[in-house]
DRENFIKOL-954254 format. One record per residue (C-alpha): z, x, y; residue in one letter. Coordinates in nm, 3 decimals. Layout:
<site <Z, X, Y>, A>
...
// end
This chain:
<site <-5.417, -13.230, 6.992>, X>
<site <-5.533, -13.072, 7.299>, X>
<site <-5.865, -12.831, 7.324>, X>
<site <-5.636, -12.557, 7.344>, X>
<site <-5.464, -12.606, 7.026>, X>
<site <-5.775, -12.693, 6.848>, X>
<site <-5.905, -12.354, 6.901>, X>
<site <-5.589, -12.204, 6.800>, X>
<site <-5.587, -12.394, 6.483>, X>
<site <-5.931, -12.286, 6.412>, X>
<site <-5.866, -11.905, 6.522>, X>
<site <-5.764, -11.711, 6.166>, X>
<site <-5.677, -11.441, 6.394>, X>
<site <-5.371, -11.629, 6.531>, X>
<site <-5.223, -11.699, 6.220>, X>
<site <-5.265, -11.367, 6.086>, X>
<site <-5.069, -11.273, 6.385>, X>
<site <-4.803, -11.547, 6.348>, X>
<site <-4.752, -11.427, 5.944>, X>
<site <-4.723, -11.059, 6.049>, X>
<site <-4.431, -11.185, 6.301>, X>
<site <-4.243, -11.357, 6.097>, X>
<site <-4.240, -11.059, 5.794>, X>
<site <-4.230, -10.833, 6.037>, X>
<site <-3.917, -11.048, 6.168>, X>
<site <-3.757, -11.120, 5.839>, X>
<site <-3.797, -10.757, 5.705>, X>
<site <-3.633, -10.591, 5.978>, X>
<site <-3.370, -10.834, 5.971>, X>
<site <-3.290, -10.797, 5.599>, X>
<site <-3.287, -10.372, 5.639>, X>
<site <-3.016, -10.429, 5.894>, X>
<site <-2.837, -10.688, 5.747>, X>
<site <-2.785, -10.689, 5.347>, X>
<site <-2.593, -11.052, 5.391>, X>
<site <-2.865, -11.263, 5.213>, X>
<site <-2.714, -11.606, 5.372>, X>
<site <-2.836, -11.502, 5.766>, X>
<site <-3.182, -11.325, 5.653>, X>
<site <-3.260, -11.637, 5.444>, X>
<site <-3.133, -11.885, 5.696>, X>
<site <-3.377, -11.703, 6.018>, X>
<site <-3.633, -11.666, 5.693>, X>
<site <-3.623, -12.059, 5.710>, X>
<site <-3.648, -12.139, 6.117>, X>
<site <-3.927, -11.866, 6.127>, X>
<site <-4.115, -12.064, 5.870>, X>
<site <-4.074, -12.340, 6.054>, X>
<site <-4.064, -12.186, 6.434>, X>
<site <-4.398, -11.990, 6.329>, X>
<site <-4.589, -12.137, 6.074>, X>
<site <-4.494, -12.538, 6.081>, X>
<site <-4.352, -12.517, 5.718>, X>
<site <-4.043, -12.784, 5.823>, X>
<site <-3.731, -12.876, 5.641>, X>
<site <-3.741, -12.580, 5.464>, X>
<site <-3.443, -12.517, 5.158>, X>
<site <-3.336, -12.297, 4.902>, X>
<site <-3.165, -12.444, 4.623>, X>
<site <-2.993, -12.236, 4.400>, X>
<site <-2.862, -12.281, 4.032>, X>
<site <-2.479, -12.400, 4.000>, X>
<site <-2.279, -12.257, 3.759>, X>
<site <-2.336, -12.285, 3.455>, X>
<site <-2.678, -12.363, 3.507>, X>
<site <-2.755, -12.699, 3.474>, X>
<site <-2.777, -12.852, 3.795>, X>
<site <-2.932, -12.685, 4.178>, X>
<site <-2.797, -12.769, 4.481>, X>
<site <-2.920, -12.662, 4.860>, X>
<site <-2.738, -12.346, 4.951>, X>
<site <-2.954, -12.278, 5.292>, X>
<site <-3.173, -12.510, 5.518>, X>
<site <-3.331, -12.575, 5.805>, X>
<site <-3.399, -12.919, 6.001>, X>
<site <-3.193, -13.104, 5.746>, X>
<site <-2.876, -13.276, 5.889>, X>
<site <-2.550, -13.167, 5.641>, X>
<site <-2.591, -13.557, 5.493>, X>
<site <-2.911, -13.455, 5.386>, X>
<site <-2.815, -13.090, 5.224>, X>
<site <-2.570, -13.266, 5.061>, X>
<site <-2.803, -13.519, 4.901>, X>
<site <-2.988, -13.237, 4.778>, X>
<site <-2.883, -13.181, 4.402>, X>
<site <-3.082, -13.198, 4.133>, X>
<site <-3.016, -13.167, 3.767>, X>
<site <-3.287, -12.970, 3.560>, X>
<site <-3.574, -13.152, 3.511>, X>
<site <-3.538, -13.408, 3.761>, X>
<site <-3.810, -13.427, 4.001>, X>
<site <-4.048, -13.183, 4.142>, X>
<site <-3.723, -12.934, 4.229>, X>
<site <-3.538, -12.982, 3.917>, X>
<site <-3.885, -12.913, 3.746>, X>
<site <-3.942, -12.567, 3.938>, X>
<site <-3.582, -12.472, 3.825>, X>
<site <-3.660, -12.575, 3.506>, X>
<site <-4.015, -12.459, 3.400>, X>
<site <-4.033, -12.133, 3.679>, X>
<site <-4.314, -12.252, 3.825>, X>
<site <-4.531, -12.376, 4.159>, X>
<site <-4.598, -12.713, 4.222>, X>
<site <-4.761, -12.861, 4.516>, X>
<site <-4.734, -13.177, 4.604>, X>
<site <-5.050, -13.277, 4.801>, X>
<site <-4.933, -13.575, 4.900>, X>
<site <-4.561, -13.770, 4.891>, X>
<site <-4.596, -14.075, 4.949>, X>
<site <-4.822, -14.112, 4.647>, X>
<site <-4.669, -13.882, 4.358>, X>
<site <-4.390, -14.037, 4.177>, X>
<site <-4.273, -13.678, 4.067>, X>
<site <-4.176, -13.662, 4.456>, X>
<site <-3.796, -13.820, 4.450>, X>
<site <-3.765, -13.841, 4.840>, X>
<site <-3.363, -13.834, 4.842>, X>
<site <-3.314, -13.603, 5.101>, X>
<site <-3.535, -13.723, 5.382>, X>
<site <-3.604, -14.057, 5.462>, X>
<site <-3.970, -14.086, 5.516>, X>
<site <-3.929, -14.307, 5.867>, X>
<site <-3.827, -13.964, 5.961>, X>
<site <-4.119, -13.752, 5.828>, X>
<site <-4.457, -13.758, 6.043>, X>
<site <-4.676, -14.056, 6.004>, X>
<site <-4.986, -13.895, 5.829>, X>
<site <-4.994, -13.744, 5.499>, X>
<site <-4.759, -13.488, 5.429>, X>
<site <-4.742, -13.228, 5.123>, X>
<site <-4.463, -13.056, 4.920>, X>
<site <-4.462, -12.718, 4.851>, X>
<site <-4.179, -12.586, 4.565>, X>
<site <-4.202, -12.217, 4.487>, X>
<site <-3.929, -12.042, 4.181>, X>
<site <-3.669, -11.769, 4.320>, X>
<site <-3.684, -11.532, 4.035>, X>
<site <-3.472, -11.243, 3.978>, X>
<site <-3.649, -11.032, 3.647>, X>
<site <-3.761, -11.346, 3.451>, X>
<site <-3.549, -11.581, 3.514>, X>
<site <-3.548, -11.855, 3.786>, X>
<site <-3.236, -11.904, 3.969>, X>
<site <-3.327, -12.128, 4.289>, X>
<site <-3.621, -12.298, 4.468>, X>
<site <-3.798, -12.224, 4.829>, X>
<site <-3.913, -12.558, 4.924>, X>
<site <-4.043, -12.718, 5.238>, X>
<site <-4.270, -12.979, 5.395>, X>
<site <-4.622, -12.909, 5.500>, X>
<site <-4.833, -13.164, 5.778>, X>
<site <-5.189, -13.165, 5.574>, X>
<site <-5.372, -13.308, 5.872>, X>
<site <-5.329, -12.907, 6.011>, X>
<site <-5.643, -12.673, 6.025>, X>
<site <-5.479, -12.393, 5.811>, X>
<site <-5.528, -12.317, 5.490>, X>
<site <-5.366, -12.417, 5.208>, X>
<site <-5.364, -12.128, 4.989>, X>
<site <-5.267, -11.907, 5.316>, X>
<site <-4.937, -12.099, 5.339>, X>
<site <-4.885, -12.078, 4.940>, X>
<site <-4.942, -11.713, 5.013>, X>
<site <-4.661, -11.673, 5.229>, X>
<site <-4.393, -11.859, 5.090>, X>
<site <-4.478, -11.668, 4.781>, X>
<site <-4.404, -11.331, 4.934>, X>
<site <-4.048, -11.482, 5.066>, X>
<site <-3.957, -11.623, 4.766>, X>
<site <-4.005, -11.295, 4.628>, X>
<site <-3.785, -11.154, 4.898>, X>
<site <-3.564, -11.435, 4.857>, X>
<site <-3.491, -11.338, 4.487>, X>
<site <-3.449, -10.950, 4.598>, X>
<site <-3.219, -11.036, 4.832>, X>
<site <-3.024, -11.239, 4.619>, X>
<site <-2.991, -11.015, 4.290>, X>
<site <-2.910, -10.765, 4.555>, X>
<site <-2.609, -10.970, 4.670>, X>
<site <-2.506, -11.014, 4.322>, X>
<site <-2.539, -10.652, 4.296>, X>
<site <-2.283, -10.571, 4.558>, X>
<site <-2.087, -10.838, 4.469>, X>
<site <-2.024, -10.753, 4.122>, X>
<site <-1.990, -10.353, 4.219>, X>
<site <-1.724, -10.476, 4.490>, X>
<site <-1.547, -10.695, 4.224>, X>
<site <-1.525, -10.410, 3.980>, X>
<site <-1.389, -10.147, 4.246>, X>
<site <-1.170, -10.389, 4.344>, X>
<site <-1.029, -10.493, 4.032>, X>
<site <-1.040, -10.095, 3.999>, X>
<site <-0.835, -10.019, 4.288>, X>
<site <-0.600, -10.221, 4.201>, X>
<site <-0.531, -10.051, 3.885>, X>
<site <-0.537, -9.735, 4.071>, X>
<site <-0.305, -9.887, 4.310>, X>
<site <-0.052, -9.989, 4.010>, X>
<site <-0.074, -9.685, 3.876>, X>
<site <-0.017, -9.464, 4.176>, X>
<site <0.285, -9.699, 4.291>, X>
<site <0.409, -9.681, 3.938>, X>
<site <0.381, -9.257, 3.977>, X>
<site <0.566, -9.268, 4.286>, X>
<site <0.849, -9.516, 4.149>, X>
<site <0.907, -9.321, 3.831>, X>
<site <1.045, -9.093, 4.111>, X>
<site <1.225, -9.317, 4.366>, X>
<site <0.954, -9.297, 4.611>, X>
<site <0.786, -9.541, 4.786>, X>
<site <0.486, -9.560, 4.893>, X>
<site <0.097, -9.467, 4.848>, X>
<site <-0.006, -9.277, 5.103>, X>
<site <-0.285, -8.993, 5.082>, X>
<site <-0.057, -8.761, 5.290>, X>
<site <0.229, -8.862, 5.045>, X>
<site <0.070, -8.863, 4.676>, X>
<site <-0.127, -8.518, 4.814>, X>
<site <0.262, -8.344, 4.875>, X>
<site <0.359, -8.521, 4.481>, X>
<site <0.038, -8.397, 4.336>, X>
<site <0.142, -8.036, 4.479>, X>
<site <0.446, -8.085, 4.359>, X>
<site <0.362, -8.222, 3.973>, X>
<site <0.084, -7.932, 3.949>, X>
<site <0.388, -7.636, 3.962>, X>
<site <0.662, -7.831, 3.784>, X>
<site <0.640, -7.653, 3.515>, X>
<site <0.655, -7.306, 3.708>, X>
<site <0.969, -7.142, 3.739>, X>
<site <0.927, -6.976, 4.092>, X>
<site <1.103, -7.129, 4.389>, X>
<site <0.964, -7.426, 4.625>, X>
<site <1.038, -7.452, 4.927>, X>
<site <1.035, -7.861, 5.103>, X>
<site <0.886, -7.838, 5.440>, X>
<site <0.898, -8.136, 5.682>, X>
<site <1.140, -8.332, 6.010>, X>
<site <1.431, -8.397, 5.907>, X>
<site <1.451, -8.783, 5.722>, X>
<site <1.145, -8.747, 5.468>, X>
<site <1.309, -8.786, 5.190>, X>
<site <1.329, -8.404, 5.072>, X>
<site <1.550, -8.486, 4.806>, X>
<site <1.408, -8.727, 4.621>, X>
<site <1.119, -8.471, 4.640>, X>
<site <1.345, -8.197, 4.530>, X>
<site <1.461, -8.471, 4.235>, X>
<site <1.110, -8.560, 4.138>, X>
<site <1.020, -8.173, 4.085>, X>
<site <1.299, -8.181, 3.847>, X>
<site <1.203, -8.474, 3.671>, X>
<site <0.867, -8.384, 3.602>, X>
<site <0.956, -8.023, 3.507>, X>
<site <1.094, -7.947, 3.149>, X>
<site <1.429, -7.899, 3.280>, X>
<site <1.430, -8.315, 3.346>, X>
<site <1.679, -8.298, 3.070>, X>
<site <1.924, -8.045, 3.218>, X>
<site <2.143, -8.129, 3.503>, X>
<site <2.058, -8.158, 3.836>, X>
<site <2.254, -8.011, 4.113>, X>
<site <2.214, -8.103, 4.513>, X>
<site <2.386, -7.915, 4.761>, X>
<site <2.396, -7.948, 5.167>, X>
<site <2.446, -7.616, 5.288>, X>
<site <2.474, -7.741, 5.649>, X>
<site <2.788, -7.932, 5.498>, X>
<site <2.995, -7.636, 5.400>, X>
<site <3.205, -7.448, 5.607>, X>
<site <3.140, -7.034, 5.630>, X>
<site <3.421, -6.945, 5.468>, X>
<site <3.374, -7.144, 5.147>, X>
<site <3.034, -7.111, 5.096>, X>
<site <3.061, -6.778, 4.808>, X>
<site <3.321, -6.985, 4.656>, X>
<site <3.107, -7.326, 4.644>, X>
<site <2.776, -7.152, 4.501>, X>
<site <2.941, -6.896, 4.294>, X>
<site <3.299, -7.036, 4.183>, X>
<site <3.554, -6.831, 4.187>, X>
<site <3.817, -6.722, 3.938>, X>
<site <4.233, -6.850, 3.930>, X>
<site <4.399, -6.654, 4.162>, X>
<site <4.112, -6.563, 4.373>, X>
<site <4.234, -6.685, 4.688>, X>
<site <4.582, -6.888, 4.754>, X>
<site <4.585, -7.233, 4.589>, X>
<site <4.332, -7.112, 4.342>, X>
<site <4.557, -7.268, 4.058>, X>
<site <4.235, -7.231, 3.777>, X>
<site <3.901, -7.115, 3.793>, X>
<site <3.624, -7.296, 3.893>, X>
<site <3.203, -7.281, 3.789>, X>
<site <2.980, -7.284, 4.151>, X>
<site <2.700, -7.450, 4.198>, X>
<site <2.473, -7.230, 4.003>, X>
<site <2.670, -7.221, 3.699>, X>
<site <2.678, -7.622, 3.680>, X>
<site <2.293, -7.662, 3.713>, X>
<site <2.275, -7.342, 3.461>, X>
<site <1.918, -7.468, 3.255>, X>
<site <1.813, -7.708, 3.508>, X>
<site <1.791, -7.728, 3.909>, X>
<site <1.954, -7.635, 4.205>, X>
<site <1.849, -7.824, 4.524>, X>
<site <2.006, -7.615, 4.855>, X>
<site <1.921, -7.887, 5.142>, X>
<site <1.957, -7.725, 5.470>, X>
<site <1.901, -7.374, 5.386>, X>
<site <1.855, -7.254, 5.704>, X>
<site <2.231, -7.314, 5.796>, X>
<site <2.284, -7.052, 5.528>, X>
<site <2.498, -6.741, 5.647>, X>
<site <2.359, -6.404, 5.649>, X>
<site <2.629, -6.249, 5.414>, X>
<site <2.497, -6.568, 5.178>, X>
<site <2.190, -6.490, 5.234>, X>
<site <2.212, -6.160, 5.112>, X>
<site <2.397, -6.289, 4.762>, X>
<site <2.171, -6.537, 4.695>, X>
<site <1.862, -6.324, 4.753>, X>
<site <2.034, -6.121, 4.456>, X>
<site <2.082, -6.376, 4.249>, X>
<site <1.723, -6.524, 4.242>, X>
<site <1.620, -6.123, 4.165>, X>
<site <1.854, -6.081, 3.939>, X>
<site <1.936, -6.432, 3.774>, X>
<site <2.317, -6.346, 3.754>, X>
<site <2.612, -6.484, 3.959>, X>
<site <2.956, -6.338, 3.989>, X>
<site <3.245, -6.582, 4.054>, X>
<site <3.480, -6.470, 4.360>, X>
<site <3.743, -6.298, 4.224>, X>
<site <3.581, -6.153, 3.899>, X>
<site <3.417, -5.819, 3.812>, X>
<site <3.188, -5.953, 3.534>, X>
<site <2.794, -6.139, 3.589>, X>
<site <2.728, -6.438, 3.458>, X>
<site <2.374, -6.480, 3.333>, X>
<site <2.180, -6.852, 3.446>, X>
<site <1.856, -6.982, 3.413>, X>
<site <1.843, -7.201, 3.724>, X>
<site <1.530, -7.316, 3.978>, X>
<site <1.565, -7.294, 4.263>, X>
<site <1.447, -7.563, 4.517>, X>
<site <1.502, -7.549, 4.898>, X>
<site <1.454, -7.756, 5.188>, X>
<site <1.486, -7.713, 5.553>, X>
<site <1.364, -7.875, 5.922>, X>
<site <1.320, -7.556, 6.055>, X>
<site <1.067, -7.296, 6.134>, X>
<site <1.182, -7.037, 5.886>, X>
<site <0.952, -6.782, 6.068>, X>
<site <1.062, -6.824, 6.364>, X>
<site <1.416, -6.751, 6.224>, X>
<site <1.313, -6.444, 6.029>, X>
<site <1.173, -6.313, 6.389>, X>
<site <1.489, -6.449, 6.584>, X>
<site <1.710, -6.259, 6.313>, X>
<site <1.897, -6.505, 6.161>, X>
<site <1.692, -6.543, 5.848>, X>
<site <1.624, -6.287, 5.627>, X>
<site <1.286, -6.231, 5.579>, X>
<site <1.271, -6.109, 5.197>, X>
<site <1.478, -6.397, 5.099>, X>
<site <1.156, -6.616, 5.321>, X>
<site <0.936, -6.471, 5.108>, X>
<site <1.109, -6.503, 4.813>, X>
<site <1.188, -6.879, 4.894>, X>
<site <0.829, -6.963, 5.031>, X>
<site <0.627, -6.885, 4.701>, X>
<site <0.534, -7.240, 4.661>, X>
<site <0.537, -7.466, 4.990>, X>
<site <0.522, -7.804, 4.982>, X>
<site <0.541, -8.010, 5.359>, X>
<site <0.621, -8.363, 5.317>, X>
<site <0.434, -8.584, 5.557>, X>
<site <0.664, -8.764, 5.842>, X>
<site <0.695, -9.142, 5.883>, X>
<site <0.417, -9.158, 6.133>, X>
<site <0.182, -8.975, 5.902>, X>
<site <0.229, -9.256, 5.645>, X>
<site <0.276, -9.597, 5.837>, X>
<site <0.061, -9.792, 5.586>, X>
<site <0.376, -9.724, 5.374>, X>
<site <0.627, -9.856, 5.623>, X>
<site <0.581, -10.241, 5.493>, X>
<site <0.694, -10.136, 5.175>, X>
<site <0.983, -9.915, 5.265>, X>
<site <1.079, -10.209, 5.500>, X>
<site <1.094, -10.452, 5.228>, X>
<site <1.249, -10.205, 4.992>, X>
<site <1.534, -10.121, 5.284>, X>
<site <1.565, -10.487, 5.363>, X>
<site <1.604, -10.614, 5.011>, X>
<site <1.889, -10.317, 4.933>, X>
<site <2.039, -10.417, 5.248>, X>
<site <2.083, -10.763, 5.203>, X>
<site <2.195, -10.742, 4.819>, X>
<site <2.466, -10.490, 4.933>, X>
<site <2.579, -10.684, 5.223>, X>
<site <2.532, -10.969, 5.057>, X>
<site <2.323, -11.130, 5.327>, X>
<site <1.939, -11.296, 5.365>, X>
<site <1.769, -11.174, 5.645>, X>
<site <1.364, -11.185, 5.663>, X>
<site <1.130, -11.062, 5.889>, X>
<site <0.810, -11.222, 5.967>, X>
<site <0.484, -10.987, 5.969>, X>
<site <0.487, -10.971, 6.302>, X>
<site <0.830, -10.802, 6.298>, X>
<site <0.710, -10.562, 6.009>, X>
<site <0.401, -10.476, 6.244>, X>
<site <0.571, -10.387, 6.558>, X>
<site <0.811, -10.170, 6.265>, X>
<site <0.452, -9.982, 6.143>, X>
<site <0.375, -9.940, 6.588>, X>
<site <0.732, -9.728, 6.625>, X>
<site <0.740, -9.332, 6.636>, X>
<site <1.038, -9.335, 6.416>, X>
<site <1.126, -8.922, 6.502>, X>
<site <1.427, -8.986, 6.259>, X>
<site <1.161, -9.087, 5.956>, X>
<site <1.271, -9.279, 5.661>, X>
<site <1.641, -9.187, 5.704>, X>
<site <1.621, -9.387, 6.054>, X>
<site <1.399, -9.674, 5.896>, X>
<site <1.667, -9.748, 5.668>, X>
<site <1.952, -9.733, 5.937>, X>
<site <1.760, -9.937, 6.147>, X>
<site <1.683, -10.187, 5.878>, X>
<site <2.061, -10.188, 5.762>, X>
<site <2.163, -10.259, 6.131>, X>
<site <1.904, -10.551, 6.166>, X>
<site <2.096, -10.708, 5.824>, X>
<site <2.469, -10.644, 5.974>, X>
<site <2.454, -10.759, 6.321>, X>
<site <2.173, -11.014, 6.320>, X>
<site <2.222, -11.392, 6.398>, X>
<site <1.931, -11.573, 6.244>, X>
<site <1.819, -11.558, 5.904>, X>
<site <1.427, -11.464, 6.045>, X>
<site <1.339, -11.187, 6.272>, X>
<site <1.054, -11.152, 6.441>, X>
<site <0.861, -10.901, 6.671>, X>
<site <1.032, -10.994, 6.982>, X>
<site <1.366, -11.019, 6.801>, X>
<site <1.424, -10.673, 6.663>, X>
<site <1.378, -10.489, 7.006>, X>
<site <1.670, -10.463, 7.090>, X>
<site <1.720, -10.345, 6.740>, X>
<site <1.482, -10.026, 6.809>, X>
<site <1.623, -9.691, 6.926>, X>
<site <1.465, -9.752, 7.269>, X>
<site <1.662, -10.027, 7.373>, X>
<site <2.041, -10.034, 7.522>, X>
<site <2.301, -10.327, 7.422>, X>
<site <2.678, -10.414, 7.410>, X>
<site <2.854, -10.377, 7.122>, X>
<site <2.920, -10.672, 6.923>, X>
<site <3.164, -10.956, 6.964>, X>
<site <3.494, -10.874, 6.880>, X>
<site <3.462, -10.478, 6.920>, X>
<site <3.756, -10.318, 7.177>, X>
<site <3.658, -10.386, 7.540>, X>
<site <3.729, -10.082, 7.718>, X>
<site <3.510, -9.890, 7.452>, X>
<site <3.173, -9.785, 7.601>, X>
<site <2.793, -9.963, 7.578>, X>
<site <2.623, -9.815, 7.316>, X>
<site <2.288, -9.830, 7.200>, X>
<site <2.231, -10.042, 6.897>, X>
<site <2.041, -9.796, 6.745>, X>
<site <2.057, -9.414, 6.874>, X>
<site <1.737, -9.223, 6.931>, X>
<site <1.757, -8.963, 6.617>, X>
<site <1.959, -8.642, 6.690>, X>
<site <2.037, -8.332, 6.531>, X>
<site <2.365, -8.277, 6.367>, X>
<site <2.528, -8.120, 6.726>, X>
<site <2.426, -8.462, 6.884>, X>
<site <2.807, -8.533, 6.901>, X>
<site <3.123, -8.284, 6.992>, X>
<site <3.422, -8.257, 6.780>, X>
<site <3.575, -8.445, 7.058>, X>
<site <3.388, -8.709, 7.088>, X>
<site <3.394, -8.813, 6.694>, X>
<site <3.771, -8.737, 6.740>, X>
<site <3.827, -8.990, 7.038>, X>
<site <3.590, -9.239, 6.842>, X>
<site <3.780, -9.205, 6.553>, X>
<site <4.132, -9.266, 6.772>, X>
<site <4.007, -9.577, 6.896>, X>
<site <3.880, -9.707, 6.566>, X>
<site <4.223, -9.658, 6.430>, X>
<site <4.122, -9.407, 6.174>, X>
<site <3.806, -9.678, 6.016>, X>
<site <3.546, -9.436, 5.996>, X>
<site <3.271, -9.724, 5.968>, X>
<site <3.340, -9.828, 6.299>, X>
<site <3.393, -9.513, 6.466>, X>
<site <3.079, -9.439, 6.347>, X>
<site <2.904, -9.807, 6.479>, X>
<site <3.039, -9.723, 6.789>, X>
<site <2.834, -9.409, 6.818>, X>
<site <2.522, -9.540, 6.676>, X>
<site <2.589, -9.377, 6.398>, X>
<site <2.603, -9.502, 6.025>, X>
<site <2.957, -9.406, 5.827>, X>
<site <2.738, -9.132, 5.661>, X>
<site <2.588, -8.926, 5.995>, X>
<site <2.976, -8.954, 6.117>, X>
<site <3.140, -8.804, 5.802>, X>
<site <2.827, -8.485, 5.808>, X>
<site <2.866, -8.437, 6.145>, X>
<site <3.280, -8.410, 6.157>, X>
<site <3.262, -8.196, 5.837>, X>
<site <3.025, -7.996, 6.039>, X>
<site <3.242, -7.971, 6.339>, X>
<site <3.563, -7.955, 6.160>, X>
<site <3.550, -7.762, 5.883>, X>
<site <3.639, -7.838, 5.511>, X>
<site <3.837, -8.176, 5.634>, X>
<site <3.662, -8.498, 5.544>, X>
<site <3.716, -8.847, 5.668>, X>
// end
């Protein structure tokens, strides 16, 4: 050794200085970092970087207990950490696992306790060198070792190094029962979320819904907490959310689950037939009226009603059904006497009711009367950590219906979660039923269901009529007036009266043609 480093061996004041560093070091690393493996790894080359406590280790107990093994190190090769295991007992490691306590070895070359099966002592400095084995105790029991290799011919004291390695090896264990801590909290609220997970899914499903979003159990836990009201609820929400199956799961949680159900589109039905659809009417009413017939209201008498669309309601409608919720009495066309029902009434619509009250086309005492309980059901892009399982549900109903076997990959079902979808879950499904009829591979991936997407333009398929029209693959979502009478009428021409593909030629599935030219075209369907 030089002068220089004599004097610094001598100087207590340095080493004072070099064990404040490395706490200093090893503390402020563990209060940012609660992984145990880096603060116990830097622990190790600080021991070593600092204090010239070498080939330092931390064995820890296997399971179940009877044997240690290295689980952190520093300045041992990996053949060396794995030499390191040691049943209980066996040499001066297996005895500090064993027994808890502190043995120093002063010297190794002349202990027999010393086993020597990590390092080979070519390797280790010529002079005498010492063993130091400390327990890593959590409460009172010893679950690993700090060991490490010590140059005696140093001018430092013993019992200042024992010191040390003491206070680590007390960190050491805090650290660890700490990790164990966290682990076994993060094990039990995942094994708990899991069950909540199960549970919530199995809510949803009892229902038809899918999915677990906040946004959409927050709209079913409105909805469960006044099922067993009476007033009216009124579905809020874009068109394509899936207001029925809301409207459905109100009934089926509510004491009337029992009692029959009724849906009806009001955009669907013409102006002229709408008294005689909601009401009945009696025989001899109107011309063809051969027998008398129970409305709407009188078939869901004891249970629900479900009026989808309300907003396309009439005014003079408006005004009857306004009496009949007061009331809770219909009269059929063509009679003179009430009928008395006991019906709820649920109602869903796309549109700003408000604004309609203020335009004039809505009345606003039948708003208020409707908007008692309000419920808004989240769009698609509210909820896209549900789209992976609406895609799978879509895809597997697809394929078992069209008796097909298409798959996408993940990265197909991620670039599905990235879309806007402004149609919602009605224009997931279409899209997803589209993908199953015209694709040609089993597999689709990301790149492969572009064209697939409303955004993107292609040909119809082989084998449709040539002089018909490009259309998109999949139409950007419209509103029912999307399409004139004409234009489903020409479609229809050229299809030769198949509805399916008059409707694939418009982008359209069968079901968005058949609404749209009952809309258009009064009571006739396809």
């Amino acid at each position: 050794m030089t002068e220089t480093s004599d004097r610094i061996d001598n100087a207590p004041a340095f080493w004072r200085a070099q064990e404040m560093l490395l706490l200093q070091q090893v503390t402020a690393l563990a209060g940012r970092d609660f992984a145990a493996e880096r603060v116990l790894r830097e622990m190790l080359h600080l021991l070593s970087e600092l204090l010239g406590l070498n080939r330092g280790r931390i064995v820890l107990l296997d399971e179940p207990g009877t044997t240690g093994s290295i689980a952190y190190a520093y300045g041992l090769t990996d053949d060396e950490v794995r030499r390191g295991r040691y049943a209980l007992d066996e040499g001066v490691t297996g005895r500090v696992l064993a027994r808890g306590q502190l043995m120093i070895i002063q010297d190794i070359d002349n202990d027999p306790l010393f086993l020597g099966r990590m390092v080979e002592r070519k390797h280790l400095p010529a002079g005498p060198v010492s063993f130091i084995a400390l327990p890593i105790q959590t409460g009172h029991r010893t679950i690993g070792v700090l060991a490490c290799h010590r140059i005696r011919t140093r001018a430092r004291s013993l019992a200042d190094d024992v010191t040390i390695l003491r206070i680590l090896a007390t960190l050491a264990g805090q650290m660890l029962h700490l990790e164990q801590h966290l682990r076994e909290k993060t094990e039990a609220l995942e094994q708990r979320n899991a069950l909540l997970s199960r549970a919530l899914e199995s809510r949803t499903s009892r229902y038809g819904i899918i999915g677990s979003a906040p946004q959409l159990l927050g709209a079913l836990a409105e909805l469960e907490r006044v099922a067993d009201a009476t007033a009216s609820v009124l579905l809020l929400g874009e068109s394509g959310t899936g207001k029925e199956l809301f409207a459905r799961a109100l009934h089926l949680s509510s004491p009337r689950r029992d009692r029959p159900f009724i849906r009806v589109n009001c955009a669907a039905i013409p102006d002229t037939l709408f008294e005689s659809e909601l009401f009945g009417y009696e025989r001899g009413a109107f011309t063809g009226a051969q027998s008398g017939r129970a409305g709407w209201f009188e078939q869901a008498d004891g249970g629900t009603i479900f009026l989808d669309e309300i907003g396309e309601l009439p005014l003079a409608m408006q005004t009857k059904l306004l009496r009949t919720l007061q009331e809770g009495t219909i009269t059929r066309l063509g009679a003179t006497r009430e009928i008395r029902i006991d019906v709820r009434l649920v109602a869903a619509t796309n549109r700003d009711l408000e604004g309609e009250v203020a335009a004039g086309h809505f009345r606003q005492d039948l708003f208020y009367r409707l908007n008692v309980i309000p419920i808004r059901l989240p769009s698609l892009a509210e909820r896209r950590s549900d789209i992976p399982a609406l895609v799978l549900h879509f895809l597997n109903h697809a394929n078992q219906v069209n008796q097909r076997n298409l798959s996408l990959t993940a990265d197909a079902i991620k670039r599905l979660q990235r879309h806007s979808w402004p149609g919602n879950i009605r224009e997931l499904a279409n899209v997803i039923e589209r993908m199953v009829l015209l694709a040609d591979h089993s597999s689709l991936g990301a790149q492969d269901i572009e064209r697939y997407l409303p955004s993107a333009e292609q040909p119809l398929p082989a084998g449709s009529e040539s002089d018909w029209p490009a259309q998109p693959i999949v139409r950007p979502y419209a509103r029912v007036e999307s399409h004139s009478a004409e234009v489903l009428r020409v479609a229809l021409e050229r299809s030769g009266g198949n509805k399916s593909r008059a409707a694939q030629s418009l982008g359209l599935t069968a079901r968005q043609f058949n609404y749209r030219w009952q809309k258009l075209n009064g009571a006739d369907s396809l």
